[in-house]
C-alpha positions as CSV (number, residue, x, y, z in Angstrom):
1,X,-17.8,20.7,13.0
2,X,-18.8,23.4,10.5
3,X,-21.6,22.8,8.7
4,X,-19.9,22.4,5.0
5,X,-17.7,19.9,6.6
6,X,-21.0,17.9,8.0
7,X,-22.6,17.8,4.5
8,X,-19.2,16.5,3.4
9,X,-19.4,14.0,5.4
10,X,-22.5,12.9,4.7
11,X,-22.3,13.1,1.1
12,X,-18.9,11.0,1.7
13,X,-20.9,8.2,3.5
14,X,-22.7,7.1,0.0
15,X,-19.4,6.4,-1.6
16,X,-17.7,3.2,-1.8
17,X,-15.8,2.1,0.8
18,X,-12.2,2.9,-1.2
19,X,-13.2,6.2,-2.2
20,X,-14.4,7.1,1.4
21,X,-11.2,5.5,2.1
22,X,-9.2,7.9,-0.6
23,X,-11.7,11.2,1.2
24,X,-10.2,10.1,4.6
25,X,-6.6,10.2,3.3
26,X,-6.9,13.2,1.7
27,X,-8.2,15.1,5.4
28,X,-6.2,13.6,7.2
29,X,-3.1,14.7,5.2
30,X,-4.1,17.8,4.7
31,X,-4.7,18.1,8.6
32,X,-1.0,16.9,9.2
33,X,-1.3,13.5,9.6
34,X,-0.1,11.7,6.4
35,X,-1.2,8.1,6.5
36,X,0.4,5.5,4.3
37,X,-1.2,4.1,1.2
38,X,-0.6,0.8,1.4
39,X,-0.8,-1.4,4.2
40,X,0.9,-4.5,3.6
41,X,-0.7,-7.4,4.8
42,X,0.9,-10.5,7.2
43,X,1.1,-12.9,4.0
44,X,2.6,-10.2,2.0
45,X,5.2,-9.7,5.2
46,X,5.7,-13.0,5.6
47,X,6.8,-13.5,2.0
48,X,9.4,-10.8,2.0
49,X,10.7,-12.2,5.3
50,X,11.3,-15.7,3.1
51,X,13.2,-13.4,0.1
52,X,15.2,-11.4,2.8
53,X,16.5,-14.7,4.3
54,X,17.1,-15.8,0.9
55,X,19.0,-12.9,-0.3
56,X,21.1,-13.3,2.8
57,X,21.7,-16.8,2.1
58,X,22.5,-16.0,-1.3
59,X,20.0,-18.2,-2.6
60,X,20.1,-16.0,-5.9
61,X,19.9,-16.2,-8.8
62,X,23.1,-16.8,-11.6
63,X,23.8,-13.8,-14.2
64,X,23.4,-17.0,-16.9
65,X,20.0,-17.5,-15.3
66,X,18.8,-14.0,-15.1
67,X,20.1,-14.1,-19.1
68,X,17.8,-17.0,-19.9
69,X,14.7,-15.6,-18.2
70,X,15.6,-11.8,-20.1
71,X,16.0,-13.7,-23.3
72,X,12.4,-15.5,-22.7
């Protein structure tokens, strides 16, 4: 490791933990390896799991009641 990239680093360590976060993104993509931004978490999965099953149900809802909530 260079030394610029050392003092970086260490600068980077006094940060909060979402900009060290935003730092580590922004290295990593710019050394190839594009990470994702999000990460969505098992209650978030789970939830979409429930609206998937529903959509394929067709648990949806009516154009009326789509209306009424737009009208709201």
């Amino acid at each position: 490791m260079t030394d610029l990239l050392d003092q970086a680093v260490a600068t980077a360590r006094s940060l909060s933990p979402d900009m060290q976060d935003e730092i580590a993104r922004q290295v990593l993509a710019y050394a190839g390896e594009v990470q994702p931004i999000y990460r969505v978490t098992p209650d978030e999965d789970a939830e979409q799991d429930e609206a998937d099953a529903a959509e394929a149900r067709g648990d949806c809802a009516t154009e009326d009641e789509l209306r009424a909530i737009w009208a709201k």
